[in-house]
VMD Tcl script that builds the backbone (N, CA, C; Angstrom):
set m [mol new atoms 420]
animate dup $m
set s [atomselect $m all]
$s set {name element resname resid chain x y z} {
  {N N UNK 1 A -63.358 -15.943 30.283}
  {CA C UNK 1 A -62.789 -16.183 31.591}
  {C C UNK 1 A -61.389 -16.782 31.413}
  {N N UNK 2 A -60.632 -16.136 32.273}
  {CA C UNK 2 A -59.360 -17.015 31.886}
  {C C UNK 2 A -59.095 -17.957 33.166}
  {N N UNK 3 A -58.192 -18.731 32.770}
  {CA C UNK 3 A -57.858 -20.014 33.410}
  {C C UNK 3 A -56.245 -19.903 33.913}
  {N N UNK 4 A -55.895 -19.848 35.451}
  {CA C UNK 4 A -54.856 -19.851 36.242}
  {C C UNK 4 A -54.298 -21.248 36.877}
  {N N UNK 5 A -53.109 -21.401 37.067}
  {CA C UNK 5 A -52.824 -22.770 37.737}
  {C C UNK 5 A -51.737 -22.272 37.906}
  {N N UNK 6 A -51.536 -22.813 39.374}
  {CA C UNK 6 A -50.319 -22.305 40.723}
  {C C UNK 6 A -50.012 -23.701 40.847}
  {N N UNK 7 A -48.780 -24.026 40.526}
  {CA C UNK 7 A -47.988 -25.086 40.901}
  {C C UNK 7 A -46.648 -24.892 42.299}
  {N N UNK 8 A -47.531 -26.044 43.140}
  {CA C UNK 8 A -46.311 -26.159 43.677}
  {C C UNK 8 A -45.920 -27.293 44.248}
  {N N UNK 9 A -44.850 -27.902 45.242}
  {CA C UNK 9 A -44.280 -29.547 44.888}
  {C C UNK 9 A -45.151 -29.843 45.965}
  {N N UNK 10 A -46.288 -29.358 46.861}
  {CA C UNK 10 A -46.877 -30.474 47.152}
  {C C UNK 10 A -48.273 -29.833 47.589}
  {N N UNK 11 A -48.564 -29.190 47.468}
  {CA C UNK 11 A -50.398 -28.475 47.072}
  {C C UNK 11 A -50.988 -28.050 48.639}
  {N N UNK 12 A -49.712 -27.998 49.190}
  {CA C UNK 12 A -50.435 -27.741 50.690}
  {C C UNK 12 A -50.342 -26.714 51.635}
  {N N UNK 13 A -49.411 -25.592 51.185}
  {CA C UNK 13 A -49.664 -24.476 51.888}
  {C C UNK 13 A -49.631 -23.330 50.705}
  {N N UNK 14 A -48.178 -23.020 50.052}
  {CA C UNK 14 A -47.909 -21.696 49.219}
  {C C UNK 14 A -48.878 -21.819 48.294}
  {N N UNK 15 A -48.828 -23.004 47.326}
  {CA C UNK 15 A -49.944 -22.929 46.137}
  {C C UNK 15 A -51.445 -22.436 46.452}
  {N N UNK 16 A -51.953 -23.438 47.383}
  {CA C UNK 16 A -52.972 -23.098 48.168}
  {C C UNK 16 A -53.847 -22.060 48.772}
  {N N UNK 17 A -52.253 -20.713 49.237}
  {CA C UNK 17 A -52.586 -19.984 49.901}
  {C C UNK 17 A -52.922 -18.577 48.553}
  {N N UNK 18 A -51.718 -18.971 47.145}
  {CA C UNK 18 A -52.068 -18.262 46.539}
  {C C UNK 18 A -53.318 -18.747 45.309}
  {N N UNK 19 A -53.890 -19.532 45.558}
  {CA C UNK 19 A -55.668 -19.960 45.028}
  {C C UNK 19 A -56.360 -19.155 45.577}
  {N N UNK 20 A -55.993 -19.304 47.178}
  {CA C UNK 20 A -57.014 -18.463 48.189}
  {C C UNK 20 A -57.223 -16.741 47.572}
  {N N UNK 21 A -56.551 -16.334 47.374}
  {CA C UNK 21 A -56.205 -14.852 46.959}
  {C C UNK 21 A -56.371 -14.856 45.657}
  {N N UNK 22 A -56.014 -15.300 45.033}
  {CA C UNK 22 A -56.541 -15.098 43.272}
  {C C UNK 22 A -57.944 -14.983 43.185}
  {N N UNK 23 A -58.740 -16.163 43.435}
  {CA C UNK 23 A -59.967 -16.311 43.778}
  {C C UNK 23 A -60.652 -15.323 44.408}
  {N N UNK 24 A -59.778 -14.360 45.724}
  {CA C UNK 24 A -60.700 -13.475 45.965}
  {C C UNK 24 A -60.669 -12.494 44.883}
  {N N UNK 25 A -59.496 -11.979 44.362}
  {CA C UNK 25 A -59.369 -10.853 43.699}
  {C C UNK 25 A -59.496 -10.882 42.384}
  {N N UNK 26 A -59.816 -12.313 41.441}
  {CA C UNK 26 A -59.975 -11.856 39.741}
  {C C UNK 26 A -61.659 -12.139 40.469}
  {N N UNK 27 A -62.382 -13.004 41.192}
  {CA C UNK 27 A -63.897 -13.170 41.369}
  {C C UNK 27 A -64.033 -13.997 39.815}
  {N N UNK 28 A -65.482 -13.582 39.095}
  {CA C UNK 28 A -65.615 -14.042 38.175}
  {C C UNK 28 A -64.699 -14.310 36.837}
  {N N UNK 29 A -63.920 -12.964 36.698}
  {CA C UNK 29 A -62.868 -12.730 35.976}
  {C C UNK 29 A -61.392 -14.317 35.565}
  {N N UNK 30 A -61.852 -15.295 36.737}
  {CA C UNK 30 A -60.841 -16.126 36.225}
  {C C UNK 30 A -61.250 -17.583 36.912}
  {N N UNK 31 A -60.428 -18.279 36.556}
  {CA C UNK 31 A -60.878 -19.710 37.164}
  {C C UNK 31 A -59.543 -19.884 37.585}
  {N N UNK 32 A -59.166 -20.346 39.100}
  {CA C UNK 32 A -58.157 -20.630 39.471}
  {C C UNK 32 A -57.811 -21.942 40.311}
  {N N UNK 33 A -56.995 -22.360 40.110}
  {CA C UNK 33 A -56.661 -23.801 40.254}
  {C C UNK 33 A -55.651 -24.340 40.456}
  {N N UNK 34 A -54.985 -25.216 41.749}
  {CA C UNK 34 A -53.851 -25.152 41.672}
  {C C UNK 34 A -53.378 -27.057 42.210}
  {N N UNK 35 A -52.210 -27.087 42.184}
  {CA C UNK 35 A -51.925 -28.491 41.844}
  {C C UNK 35 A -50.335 -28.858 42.264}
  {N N UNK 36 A -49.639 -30.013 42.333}
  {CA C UNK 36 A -48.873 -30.466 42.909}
  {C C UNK 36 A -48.111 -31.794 41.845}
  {N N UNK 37 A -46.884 -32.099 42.060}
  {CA C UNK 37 A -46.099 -33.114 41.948}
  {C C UNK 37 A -46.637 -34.660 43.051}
  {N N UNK 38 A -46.791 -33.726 43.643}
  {CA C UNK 38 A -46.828 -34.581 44.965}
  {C C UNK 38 A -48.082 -34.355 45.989}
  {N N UNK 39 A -49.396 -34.088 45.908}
  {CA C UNK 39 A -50.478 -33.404 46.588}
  {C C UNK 39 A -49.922 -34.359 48.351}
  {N N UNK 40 A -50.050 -33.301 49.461}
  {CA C UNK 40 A -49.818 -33.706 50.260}
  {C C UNK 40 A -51.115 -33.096 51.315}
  {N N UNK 41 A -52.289 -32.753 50.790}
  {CA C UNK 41 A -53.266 -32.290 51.779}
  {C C UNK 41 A -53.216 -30.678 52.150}
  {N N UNK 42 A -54.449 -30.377 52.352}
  {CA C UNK 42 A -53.921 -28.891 53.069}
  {C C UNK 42 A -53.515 -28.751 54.071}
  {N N UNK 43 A -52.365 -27.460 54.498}
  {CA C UNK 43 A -51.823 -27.541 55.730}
  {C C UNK 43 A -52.847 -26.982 56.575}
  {N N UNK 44 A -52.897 -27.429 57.881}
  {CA C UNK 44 A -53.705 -27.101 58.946}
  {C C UNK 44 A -53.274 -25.464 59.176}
  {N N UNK 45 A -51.955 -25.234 59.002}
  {CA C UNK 45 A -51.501 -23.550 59.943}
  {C C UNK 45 A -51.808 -23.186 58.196}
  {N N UNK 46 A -51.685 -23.310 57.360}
  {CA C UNK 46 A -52.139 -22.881 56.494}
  {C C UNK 46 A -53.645 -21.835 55.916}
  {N N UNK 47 A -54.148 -22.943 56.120}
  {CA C UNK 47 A -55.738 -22.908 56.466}
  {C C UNK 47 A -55.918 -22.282 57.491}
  {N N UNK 48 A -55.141 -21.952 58.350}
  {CA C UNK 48 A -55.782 -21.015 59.875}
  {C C UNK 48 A -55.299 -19.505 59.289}
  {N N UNK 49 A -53.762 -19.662 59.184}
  {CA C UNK 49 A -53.589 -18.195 58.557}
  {C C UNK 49 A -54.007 -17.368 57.507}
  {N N UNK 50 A -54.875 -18.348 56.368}
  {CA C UNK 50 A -55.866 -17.620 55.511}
  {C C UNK 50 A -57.257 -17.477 56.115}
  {N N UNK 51 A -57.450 -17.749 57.203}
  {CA C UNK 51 A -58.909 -17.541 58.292}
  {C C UNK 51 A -58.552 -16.117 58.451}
  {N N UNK 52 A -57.215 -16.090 59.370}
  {CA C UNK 52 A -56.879 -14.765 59.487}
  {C C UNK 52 A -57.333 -13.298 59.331}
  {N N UNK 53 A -57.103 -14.144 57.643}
  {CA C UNK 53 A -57.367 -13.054 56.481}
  {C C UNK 53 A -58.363 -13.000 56.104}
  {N N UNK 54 A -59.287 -13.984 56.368}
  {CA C UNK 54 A -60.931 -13.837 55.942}
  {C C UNK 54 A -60.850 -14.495 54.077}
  {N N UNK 55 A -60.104 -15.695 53.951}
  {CA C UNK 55 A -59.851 -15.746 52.993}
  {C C UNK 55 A -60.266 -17.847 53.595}
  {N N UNK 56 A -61.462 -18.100 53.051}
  {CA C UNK 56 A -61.731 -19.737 53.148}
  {C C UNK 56 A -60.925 -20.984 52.400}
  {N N UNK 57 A -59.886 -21.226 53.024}
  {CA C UNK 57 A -60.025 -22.698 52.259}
  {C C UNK 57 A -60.878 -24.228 52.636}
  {N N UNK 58 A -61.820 -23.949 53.179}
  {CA C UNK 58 A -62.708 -25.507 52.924}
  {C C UNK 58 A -63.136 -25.960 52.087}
  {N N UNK 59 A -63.019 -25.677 51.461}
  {CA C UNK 59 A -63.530 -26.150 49.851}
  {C C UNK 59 A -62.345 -26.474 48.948}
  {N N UNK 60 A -61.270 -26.249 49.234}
  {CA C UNK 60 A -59.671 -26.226 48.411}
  {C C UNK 60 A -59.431 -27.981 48.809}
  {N N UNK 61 A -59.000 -28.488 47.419}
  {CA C UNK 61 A -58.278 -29.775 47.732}
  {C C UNK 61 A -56.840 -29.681 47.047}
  {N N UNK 62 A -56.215 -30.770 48.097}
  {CA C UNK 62 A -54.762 -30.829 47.408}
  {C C UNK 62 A -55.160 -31.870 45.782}
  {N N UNK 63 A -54.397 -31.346 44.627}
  {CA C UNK 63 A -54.300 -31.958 43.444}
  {C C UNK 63 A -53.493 -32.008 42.614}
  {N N UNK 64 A -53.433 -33.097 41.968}
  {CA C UNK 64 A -52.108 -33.716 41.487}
  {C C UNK 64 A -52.054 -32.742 39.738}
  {N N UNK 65 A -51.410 -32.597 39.344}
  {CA C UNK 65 A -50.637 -31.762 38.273}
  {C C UNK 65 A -51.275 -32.531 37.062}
  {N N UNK 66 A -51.680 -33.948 36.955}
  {CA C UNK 66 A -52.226 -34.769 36.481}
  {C C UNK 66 A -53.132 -34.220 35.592}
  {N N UNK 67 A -54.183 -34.283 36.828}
  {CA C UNK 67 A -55.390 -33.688 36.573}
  {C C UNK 67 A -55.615 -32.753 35.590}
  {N N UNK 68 A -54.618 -31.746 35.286}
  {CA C UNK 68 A -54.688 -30.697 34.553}
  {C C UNK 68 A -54.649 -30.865 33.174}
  {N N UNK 69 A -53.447 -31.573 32.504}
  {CA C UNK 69 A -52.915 -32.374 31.578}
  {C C UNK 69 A -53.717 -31.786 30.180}
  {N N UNK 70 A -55.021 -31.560 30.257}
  {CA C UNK 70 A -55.500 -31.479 28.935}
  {C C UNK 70 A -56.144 -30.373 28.800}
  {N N UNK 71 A -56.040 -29.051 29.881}
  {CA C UNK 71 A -56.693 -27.668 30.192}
  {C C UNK 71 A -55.509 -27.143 29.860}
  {N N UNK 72 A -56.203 -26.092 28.686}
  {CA C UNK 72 A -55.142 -25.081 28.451}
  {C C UNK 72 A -55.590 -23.714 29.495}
  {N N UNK 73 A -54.428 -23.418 30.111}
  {CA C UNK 73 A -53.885 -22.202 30.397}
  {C C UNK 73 A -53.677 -21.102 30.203}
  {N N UNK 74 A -54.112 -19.943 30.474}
  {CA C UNK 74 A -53.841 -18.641 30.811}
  {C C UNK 74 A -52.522 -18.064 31.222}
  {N N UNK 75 A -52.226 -18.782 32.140}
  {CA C UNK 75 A -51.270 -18.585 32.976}
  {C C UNK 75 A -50.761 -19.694 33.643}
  {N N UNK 76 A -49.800 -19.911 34.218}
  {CA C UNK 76 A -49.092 -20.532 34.835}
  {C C UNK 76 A -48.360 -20.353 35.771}
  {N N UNK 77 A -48.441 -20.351 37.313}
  {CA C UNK 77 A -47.504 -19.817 37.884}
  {C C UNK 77 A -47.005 -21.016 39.183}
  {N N UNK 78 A -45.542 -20.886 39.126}
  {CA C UNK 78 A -44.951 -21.868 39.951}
  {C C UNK 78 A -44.383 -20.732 40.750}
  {N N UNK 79 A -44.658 -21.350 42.012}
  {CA C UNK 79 A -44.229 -20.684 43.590}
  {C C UNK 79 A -43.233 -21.016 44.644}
  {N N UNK 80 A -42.133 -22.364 43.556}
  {CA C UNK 80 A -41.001 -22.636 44.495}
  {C C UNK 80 A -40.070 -23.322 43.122}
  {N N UNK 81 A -38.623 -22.904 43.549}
  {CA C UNK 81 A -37.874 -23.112 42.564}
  {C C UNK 81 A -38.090 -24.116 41.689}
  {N N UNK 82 A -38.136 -25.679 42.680}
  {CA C UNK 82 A -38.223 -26.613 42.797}
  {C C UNK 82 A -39.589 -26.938 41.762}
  {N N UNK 83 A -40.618 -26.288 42.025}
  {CA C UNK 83 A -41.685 -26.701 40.933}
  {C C UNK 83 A -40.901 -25.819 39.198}
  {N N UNK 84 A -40.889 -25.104 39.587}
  {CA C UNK 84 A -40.202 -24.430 38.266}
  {C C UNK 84 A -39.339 -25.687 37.067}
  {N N UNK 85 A -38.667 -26.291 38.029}
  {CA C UNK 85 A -37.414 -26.938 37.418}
  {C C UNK 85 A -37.959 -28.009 36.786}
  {N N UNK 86 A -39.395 -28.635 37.345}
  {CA C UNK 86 A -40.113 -29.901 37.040}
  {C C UNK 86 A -41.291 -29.501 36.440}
  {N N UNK 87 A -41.519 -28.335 35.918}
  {CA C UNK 87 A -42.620 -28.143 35.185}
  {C C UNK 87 A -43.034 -28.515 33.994}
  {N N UNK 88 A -44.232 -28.896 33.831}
  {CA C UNK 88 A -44.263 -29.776 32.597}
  {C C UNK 88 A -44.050 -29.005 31.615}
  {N N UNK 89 A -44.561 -29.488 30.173}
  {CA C UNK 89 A -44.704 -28.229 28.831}
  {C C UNK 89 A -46.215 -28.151 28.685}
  {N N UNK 90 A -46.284 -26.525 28.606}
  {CA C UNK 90 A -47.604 -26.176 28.677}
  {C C UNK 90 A -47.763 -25.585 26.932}
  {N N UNK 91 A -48.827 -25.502 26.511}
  {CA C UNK 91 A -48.845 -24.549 24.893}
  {C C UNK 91 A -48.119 -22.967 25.276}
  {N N UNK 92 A -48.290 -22.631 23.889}
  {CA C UNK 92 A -47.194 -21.428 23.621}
  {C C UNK 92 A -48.135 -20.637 24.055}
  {N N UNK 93 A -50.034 -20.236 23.714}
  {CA C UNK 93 A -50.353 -19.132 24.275}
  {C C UNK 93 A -50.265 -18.987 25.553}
  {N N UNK 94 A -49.322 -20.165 26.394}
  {CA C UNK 94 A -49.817 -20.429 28.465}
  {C C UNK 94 A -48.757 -18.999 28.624}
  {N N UNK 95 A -49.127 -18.106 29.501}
  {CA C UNK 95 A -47.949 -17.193 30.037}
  {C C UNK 95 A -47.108 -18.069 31.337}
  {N N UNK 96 A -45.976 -18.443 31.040}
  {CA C UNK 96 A -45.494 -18.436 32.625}
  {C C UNK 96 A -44.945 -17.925 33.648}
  {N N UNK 97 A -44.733 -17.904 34.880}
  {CA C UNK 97 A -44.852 -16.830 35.527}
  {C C UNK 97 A -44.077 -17.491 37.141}
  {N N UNK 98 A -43.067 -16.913 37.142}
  {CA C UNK 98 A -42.264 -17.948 37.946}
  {C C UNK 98 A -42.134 -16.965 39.671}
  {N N UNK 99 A -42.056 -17.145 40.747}
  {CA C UNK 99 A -41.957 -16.486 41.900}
  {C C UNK 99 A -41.846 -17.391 42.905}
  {N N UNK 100 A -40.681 -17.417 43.752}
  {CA C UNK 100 A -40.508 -18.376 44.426}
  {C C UNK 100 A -40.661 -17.396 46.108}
  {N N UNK 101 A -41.494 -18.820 46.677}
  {CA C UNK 101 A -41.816 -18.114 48.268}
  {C C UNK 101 A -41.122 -19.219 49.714}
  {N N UNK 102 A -40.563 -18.677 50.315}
  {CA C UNK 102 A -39.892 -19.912 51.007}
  {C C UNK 102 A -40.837 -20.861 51.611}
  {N N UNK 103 A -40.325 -22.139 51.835}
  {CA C UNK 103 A -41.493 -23.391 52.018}
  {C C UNK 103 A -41.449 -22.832 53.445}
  {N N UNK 104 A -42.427 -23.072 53.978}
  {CA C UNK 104 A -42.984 -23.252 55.317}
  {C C UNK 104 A -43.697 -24.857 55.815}
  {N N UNK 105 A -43.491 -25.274 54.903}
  {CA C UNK 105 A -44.997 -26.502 55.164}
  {C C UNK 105 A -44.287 -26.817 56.549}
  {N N UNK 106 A -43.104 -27.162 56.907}
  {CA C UNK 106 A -42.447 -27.695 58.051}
  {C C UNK 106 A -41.663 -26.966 58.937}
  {N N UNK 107 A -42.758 -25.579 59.125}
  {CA C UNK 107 A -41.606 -24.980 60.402}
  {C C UNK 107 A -41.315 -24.873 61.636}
  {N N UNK 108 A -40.748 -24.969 62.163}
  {CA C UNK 108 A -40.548 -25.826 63.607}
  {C C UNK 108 A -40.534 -24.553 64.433}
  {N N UNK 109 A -40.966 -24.679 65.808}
  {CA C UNK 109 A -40.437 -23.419 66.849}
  {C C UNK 109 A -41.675 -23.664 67.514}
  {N N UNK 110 A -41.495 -22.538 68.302}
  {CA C UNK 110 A -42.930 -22.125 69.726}
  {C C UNK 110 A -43.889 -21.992 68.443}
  {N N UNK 111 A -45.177 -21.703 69.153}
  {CA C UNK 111 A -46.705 -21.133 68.194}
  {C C UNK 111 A -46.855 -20.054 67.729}
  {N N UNK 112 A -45.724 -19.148 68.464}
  {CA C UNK 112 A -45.798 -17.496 68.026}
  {C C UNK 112 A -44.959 -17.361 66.930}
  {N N UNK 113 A -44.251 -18.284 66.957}
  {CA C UNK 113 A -42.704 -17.827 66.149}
  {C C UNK 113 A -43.523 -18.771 64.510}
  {N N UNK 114 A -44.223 -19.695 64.544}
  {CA C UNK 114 A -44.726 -20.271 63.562}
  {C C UNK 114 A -45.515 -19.494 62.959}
  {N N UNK 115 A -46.608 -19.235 63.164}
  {CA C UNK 115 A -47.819 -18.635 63.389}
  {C C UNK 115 A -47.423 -17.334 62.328}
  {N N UNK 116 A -45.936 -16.340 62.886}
  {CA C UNK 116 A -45.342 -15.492 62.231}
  {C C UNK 116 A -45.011 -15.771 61.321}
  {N N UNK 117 A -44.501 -16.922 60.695}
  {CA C UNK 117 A -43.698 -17.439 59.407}
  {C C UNK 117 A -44.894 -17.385 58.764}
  {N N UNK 118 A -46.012 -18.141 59.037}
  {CA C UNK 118 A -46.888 -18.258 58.413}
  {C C UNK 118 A -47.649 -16.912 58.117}
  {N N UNK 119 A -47.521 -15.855 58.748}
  {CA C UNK 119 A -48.746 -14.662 58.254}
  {C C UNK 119 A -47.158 -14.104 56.936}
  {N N UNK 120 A -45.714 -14.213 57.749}
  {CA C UNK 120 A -44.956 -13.347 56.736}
  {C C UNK 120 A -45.152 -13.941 55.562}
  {N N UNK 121 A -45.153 -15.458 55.693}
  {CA C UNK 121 A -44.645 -15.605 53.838}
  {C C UNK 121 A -47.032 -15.696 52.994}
  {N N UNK 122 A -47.697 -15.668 53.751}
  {CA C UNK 122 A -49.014 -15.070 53.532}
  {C C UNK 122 A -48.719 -13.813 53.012}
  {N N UNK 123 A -48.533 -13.086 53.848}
  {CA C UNK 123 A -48.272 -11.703 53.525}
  {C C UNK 123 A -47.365 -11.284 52.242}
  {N N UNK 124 A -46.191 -12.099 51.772}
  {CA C UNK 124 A -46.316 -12.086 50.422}
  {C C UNK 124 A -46.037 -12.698 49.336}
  {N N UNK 125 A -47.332 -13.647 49.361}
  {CA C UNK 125 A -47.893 -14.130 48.319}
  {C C UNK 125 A -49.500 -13.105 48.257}
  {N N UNK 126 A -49.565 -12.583 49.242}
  {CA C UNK 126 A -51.110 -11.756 48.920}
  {C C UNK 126 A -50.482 -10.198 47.825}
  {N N UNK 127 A -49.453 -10.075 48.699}
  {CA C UNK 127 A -48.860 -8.294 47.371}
  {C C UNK 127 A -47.788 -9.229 46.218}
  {N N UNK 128 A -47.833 -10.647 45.956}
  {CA C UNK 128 A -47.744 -10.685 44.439}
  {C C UNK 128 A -48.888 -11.125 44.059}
  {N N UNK 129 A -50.046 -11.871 44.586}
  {CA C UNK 129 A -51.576 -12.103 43.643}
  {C C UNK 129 A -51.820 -10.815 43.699}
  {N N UNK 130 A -52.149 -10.111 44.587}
  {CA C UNK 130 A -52.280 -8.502 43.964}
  {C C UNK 130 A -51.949 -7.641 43.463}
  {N N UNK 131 A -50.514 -7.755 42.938}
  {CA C UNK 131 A -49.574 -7.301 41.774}
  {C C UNK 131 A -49.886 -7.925 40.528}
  {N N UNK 132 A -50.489 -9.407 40.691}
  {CA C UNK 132 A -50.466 -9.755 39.417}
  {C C UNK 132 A -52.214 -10.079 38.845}
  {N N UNK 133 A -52.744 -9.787 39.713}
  {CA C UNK 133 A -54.473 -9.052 39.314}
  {C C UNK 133 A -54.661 -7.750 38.814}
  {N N UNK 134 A -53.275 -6.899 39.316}
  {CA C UNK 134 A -53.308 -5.360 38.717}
  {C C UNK 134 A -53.001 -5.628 37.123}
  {N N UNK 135 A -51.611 -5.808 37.270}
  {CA C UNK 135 A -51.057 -6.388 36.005}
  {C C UNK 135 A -52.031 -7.264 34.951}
  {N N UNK 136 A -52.486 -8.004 34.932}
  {CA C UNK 136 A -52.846 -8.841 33.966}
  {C C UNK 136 A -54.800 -8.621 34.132}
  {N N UNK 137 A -55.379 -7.582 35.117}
  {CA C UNK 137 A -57.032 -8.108 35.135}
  {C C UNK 137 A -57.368 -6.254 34.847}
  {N N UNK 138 A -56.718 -5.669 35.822}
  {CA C UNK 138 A -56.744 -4.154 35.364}
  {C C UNK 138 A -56.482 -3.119 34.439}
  {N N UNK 139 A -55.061 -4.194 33.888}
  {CA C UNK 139 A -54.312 -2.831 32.770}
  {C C UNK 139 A -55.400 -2.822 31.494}
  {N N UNK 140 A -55.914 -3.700 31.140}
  {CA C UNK 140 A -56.935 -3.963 29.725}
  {C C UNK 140 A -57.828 -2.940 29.705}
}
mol reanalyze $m
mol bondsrecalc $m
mol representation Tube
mol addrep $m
């Protein structure tokens, strides 16, 4: 089984949303796990827009980068510049895997206009976890 970890600076929507989706799509195939500088809780529009999708986070906690410290890695993937730049050192077999998605945790407007931010930047982080389940779970 391999072992995934999605970093991002505060564990509450992008990282989160791409756990949600890994999880559906490696299934047994991987253990995925994701973590923060700064864990700030899950986002509420977060968590609604992976309902959406039929994709659960109640069971997802925000977690600190800490935690990880002594699990080697598979992979590694950071989802905002900003985690990239502060990433710790992982071993040489970790792949890393860098893709940055614009923050949403704080977007302001009416409910429709939010609601939208939130399914667009959902929408893709789901066609890169599913680019990168093709890539790395299929090609073998």
């Amino acid at each position: 089984m391999k072992k995934i970890l999605i970093i991002g600076m505060g564990n509450s929507c992008r990282s989160q949303m791409a756990e949600g989706y890994l999880k559906s799509f490696c299934g047994e195939k991987a253990e995925v796990l994701s973590a923060s500088y700064d864990p700030q809780g899950i986002n509420a529009r977060a968590k609604a827009s992976m309902q959406e999708d039929d994709i659960d986070m109640d069971e997802h906690r925000s977690n600190h980068i800490l935690e990880y410290e002594d699990v080697d890695f598979d992979f590694v993937i950071t989802i905002s510049n900003r985690a990239q730049k502060a990433m710790p050192k992982f071993s040489k077999k970790t792949t890393l895997i860098h893709k940055h998605f614009k923050d949403i945790t704080n977007t302001k407007g009416v409910p429709q206009a939010i609601a939208q931010t939130f399914k667009t930047t959902r929408e893709d982080i789901k066609s890169f976890c599913r680019s990168f389940y093709i890539e790395h779970f299929l090609a073998d």
